[in-house]
Backbone as a printed PyTorch tensor [residue, N CA C, xyz], in Angstrom:
tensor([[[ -6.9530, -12.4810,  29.0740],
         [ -6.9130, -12.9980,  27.7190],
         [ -6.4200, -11.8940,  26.7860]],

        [[ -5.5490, -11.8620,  25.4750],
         [ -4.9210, -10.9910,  24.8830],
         [ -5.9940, -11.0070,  23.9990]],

        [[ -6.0300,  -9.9710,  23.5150],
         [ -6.8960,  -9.1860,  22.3730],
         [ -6.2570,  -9.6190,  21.4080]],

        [[ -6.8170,  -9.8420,  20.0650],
         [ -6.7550,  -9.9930,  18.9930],
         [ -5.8810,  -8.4520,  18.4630]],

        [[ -5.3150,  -8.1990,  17.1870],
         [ -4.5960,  -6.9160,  17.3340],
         [ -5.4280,  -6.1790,  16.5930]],

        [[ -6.3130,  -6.6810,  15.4130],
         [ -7.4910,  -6.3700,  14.3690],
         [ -8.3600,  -5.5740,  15.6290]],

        [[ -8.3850,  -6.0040,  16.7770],
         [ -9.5790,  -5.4730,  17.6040],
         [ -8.5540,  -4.4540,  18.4410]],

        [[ -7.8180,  -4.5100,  19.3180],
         [ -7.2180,  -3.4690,  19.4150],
         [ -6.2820,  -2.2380,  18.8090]],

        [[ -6.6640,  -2.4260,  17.0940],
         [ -6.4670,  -1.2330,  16.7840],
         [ -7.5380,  -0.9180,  15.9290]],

        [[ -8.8730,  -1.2400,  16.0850],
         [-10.0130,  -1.1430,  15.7560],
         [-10.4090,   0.0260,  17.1540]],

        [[-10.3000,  -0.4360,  18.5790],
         [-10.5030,   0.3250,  19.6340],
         [ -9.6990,   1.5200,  19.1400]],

        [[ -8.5000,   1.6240,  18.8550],
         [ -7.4030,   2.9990,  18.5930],
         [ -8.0910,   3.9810,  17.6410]],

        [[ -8.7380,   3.0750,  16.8630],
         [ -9.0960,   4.1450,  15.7030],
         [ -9.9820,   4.6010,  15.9700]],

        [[-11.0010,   4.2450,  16.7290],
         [-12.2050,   5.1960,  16.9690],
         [-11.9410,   6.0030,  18.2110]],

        [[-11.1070,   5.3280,  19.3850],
         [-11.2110,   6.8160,  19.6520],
         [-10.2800,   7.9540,  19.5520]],

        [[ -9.3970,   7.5300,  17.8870],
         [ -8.6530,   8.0370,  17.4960],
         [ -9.4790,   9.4110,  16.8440]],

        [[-10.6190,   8.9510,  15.9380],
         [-11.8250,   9.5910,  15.2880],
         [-12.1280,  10.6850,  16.5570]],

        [[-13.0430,  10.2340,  17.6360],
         [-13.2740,  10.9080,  18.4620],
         [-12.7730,  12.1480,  19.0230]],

        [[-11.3790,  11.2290,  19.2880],
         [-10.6310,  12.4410,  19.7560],
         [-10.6100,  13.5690,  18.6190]],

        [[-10.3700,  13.3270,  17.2630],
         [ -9.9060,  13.9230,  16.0360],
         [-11.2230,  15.3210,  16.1950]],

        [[-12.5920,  14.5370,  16.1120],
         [-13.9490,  15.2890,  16.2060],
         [-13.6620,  16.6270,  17.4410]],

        [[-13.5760,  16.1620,  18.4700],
         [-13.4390,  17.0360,  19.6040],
         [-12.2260,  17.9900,  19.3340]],

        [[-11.2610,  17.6350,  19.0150],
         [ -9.8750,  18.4880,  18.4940],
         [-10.6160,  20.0130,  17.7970]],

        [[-11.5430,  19.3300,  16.4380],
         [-12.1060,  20.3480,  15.7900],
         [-12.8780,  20.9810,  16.6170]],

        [[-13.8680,  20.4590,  17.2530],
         [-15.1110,  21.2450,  17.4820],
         [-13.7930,  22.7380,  18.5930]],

        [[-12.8510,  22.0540,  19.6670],
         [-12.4380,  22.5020,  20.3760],
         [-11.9000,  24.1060,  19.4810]],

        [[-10.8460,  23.6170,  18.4540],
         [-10.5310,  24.4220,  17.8790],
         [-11.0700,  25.7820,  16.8860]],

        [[-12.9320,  25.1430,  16.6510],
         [-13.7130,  26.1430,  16.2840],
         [-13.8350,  27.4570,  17.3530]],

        [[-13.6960,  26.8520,  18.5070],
         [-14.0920,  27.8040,  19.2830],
         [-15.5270,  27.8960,  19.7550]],

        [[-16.5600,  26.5160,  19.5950],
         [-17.6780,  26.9360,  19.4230],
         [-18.3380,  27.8430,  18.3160]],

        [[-17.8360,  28.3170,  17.0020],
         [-18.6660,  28.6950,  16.6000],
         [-19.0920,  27.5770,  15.2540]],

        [[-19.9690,  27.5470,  15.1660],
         [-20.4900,  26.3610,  13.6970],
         [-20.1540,  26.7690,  12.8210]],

        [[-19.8490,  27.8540,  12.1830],
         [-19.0300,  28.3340,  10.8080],
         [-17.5940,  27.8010,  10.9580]],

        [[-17.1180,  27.8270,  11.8030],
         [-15.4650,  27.9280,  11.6480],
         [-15.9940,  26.2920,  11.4500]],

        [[-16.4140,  25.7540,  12.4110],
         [-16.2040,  23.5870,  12.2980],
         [-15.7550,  23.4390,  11.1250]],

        [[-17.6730,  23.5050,  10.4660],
         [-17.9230,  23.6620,   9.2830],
         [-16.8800,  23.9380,   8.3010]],

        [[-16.1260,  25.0630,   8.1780],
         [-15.2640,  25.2760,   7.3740],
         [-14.1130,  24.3510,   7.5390]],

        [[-13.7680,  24.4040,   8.7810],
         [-12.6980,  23.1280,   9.1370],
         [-12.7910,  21.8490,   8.4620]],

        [[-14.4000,  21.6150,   8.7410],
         [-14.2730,  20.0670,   7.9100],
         [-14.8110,  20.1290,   6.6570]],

        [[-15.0310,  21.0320,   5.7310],
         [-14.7910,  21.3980,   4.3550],
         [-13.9720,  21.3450,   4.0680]],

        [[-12.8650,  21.6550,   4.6960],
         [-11.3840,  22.0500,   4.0120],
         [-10.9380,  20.5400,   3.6230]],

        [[-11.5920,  19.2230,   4.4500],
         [-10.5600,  17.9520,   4.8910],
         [-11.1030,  17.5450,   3.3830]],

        [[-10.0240,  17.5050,   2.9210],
         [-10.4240,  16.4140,   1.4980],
         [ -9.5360,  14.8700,   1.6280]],

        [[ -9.5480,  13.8110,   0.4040],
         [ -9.1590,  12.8510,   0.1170],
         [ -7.4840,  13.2680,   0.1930]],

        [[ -7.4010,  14.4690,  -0.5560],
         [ -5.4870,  14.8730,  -0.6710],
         [ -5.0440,  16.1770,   0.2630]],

        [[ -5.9960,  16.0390,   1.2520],
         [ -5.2250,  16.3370,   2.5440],
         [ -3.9370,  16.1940,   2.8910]],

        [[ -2.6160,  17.1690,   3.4220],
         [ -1.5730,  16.5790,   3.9970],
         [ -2.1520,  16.7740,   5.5290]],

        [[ -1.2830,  15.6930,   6.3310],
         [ -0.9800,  16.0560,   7.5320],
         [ -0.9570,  17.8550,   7.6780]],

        [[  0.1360,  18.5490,   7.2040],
         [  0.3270,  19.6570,   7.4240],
         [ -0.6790,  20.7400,   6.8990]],

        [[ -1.9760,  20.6330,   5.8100],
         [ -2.6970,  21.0530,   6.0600],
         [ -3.9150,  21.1660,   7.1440]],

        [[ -3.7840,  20.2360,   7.8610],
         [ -5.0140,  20.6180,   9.2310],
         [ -4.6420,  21.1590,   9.7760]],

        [[ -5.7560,  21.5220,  11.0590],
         [ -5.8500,  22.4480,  11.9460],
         [ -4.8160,  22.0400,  12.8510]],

        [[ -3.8370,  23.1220,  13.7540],
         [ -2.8610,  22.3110,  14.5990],
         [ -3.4740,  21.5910,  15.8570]],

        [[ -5.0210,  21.7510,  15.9760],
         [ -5.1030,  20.8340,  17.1450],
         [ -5.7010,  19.9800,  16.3800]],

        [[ -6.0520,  19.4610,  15.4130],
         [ -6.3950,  18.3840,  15.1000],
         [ -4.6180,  17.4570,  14.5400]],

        [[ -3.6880,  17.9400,  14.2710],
         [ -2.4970,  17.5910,  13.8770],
         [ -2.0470,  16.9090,  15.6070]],

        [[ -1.8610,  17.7820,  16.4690],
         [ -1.6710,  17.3350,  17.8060],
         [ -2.6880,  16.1740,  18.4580]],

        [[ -4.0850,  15.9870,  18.2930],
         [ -4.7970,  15.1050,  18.3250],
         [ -4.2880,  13.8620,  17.5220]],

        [[ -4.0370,  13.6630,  16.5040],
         [ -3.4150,  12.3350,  15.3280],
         [ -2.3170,  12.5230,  15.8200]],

        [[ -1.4970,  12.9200,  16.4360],
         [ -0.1260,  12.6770,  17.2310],
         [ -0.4240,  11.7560,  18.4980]],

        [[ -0.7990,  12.3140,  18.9130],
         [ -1.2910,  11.7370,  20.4180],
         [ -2.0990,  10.3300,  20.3000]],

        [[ -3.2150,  10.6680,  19.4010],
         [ -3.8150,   9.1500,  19.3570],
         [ -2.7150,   7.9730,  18.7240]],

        [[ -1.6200,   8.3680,  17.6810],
         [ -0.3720,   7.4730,  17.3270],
         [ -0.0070,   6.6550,  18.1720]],

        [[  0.5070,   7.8660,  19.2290],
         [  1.6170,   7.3300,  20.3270],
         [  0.3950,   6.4540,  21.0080]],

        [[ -0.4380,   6.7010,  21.3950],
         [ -1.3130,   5.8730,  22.3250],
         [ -1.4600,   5.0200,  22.0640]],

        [[ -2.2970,   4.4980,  20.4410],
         [ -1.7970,   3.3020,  19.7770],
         [ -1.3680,   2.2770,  20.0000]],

        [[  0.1120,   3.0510,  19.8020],
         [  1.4700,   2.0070,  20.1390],
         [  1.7290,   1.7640,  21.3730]],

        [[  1.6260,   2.2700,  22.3800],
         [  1.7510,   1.6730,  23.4640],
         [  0.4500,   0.7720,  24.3370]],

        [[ -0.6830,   1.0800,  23.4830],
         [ -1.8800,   0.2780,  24.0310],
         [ -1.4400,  -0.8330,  23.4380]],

        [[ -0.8480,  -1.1270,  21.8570],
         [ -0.6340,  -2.2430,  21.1700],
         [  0.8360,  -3.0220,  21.8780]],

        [[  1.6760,  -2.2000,  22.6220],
         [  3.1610,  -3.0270,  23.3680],
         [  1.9360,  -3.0440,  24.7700]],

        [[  1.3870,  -2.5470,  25.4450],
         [  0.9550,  -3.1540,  26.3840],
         [ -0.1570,  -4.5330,  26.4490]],

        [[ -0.5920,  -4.7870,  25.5560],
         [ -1.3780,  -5.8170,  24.9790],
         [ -0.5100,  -6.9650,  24.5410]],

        [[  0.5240,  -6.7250,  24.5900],
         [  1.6660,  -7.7780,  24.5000],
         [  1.9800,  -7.8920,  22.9880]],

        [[  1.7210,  -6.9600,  22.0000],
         [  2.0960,  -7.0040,  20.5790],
         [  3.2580,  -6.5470,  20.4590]],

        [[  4.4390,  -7.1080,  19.4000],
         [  5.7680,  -6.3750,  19.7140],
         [  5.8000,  -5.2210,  18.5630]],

        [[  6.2940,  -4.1330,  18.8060],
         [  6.1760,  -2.7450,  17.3670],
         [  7.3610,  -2.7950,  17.5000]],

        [[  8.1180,  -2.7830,  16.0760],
         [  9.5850,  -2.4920,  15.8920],
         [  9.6790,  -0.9270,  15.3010]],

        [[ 10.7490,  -0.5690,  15.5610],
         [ 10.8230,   0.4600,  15.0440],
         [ 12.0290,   0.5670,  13.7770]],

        [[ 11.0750,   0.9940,  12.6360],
         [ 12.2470,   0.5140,  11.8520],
         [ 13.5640,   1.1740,  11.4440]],

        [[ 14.2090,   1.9250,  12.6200],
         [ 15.1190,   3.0950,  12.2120],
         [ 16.2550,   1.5010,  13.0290]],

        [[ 15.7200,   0.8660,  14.2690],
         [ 16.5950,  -0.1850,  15.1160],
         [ 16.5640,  -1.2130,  14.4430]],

        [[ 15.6750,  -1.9340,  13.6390],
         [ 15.3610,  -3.3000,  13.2250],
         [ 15.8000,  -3.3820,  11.5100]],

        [[ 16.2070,  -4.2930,  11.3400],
         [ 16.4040,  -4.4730,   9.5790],
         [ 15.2900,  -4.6740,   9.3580]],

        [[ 14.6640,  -4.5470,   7.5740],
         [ 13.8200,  -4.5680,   7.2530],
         [ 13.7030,  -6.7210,   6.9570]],

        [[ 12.7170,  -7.0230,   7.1080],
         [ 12.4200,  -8.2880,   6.8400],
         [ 12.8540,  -8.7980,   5.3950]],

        [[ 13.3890,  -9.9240,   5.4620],
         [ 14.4130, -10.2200,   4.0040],
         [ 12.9730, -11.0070,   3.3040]],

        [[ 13.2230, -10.7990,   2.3800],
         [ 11.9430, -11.4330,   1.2820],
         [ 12.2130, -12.6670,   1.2770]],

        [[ 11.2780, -13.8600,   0.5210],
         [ 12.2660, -14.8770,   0.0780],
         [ 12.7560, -14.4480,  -1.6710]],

        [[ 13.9140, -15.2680,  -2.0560],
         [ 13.9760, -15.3350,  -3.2910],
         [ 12.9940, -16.1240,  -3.8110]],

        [[ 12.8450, -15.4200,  -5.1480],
         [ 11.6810, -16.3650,  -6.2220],
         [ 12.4010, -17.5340,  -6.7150]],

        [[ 12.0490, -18.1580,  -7.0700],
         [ 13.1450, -19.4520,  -8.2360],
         [ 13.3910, -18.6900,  -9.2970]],

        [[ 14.6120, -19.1950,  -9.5450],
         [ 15.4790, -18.7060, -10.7840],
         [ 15.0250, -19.8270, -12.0750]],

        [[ 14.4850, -19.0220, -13.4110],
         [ 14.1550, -20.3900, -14.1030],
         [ 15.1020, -20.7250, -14.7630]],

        [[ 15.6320, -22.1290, -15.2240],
         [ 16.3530, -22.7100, -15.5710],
         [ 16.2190, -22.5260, -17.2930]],

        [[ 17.3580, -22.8380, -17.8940],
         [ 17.5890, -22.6150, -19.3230],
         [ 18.1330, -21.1600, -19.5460]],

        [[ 18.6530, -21.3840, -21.0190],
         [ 19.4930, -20.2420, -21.5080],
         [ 18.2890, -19.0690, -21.1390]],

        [[ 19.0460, -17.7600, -20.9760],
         [ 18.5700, -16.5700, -21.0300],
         [ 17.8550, -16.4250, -22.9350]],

        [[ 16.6720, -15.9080, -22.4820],
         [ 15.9630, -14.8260, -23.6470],
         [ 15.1950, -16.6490, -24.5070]],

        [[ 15.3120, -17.9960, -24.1980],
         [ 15.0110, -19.0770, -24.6880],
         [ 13.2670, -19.1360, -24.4590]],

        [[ 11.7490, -19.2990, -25.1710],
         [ 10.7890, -19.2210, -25.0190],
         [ 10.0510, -20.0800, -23.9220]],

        [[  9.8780, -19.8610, -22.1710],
         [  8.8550, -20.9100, -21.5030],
         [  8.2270, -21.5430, -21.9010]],

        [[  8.1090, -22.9540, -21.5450],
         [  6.7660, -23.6970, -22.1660],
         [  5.7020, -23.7130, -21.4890]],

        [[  4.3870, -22.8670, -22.2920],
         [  2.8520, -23.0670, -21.4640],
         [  2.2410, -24.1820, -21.3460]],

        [[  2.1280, -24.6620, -20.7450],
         [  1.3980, -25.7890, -20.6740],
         [ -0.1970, -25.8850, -21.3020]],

        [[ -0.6360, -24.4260, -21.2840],
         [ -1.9390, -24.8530, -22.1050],
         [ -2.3940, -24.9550, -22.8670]],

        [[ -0.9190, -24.5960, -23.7910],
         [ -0.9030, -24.6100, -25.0500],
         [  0.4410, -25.1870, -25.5100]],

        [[  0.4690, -26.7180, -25.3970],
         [  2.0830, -27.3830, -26.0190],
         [  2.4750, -27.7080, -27.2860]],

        [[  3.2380, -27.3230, -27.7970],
         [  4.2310, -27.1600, -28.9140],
         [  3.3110, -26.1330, -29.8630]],

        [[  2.7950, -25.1890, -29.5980],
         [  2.1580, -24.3510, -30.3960],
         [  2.9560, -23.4920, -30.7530]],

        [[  3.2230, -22.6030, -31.8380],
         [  4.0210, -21.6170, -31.8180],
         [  3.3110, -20.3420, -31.7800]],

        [[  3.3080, -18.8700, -31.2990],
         [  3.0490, -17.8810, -31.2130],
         [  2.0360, -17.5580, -32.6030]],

        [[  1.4060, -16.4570, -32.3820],
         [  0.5460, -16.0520, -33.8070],
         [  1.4560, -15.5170, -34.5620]],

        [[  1.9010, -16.0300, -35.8870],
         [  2.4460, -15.4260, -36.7480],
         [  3.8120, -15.5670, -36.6940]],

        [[  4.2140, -16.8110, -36.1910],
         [  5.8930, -17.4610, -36.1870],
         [  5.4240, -18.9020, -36.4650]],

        [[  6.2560, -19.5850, -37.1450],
         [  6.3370, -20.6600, -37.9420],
         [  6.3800, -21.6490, -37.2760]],

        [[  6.0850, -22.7390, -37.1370],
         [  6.3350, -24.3200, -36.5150],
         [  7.6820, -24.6540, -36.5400]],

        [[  8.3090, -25.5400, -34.9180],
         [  9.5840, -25.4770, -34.9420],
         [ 10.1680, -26.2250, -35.9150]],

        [[ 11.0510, -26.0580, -37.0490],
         [ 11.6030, -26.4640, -37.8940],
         [ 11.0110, -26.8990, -39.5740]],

        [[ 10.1390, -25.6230, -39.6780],
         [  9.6510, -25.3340, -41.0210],
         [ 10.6980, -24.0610, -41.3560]],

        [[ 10.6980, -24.1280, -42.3860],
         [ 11.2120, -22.8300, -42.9440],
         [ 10.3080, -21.2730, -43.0000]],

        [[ 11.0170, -20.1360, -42.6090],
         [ 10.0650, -19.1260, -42.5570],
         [  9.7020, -18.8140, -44.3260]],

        [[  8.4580, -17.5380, -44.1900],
         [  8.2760, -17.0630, -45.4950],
         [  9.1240, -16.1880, -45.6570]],

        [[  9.2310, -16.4020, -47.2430],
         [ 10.1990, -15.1590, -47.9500],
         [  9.6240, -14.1180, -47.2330]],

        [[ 10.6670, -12.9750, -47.4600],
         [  9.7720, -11.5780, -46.6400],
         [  9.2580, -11.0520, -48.4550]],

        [[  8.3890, -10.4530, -48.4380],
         [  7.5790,  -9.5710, -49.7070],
         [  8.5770,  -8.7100, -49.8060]],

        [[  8.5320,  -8.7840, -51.4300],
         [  9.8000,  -7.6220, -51.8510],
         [  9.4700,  -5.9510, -52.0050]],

        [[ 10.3900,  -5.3260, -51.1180],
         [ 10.0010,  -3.9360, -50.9460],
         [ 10.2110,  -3.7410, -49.3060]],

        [[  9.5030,  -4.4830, -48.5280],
         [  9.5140,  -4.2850, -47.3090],
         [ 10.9700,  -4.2890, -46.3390]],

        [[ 11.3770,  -3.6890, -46.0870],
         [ 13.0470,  -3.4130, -45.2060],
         [ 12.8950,  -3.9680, -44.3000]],

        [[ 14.3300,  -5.3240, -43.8240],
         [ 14.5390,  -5.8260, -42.7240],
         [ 14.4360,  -5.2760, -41.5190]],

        [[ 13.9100,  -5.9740, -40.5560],
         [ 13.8340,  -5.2050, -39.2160],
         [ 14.8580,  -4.9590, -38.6660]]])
């Protein structure tokens, strides 16, 4: 029976974690200061290229594994350097002149706050004030 893909890359990630854990401890050397400092250092704005290189080689390795646990599970991975990117659909184009006001429906034939009803005359502008 094929795995769901939510669950087989649920399996990837932990013992993606795992592996990640052991990478460090490996790379402390055994001593609890260095870990420690190791996983102090890991913040939220971490790059890749700031970790430790065996924890960088660990998130390499668990990648590739990943992906081929996910093509052996019968999921297809494209790679997108071979594959075009997926075409969107177009939205609808709305009909009527360009820059002409949509009609809301939840509010019909209303005019905006502070523009006039269609086919009243506007107010004088107050004298002093310069055309826009």
């Amino acid at each position: 029976m094929v795995k769901p893909a939510a669950e087989v890359m649920r399996e990837a990630i932990v013992a993606a974690v795992i592996d990640g854990v052991s990478a460090l401890r490996t790379a402390s050397g055994g001593v609890p200061n260095n870990l420690l400092r190791d996983l102090n250092a890991i913040h939220p704005n971490t790059t890749f290229d700031d970790l430790p290189q065996a924890l960088q080689a660990s998130i390499l390795a668990s990648v590739r594994g990943a992906f081929t646990r996910l093509q052996k599970e019968g999921y297809t991975v494209l790679n997108p350097d071979l594959a075009p990117p997926p075409r969107r659909p177009q939205s609808p184009q709305p009909t009527g002149p360009r820059g002409a006001p949509r009609p809301n429906p939840s509010r019909p034939n209303q005019p905006r706050p502070g523009q006039p009803h269609p086919g009243q005359p506007r107010r004088p502008r107050p004298p002093g004030k310069p055309a826009r």
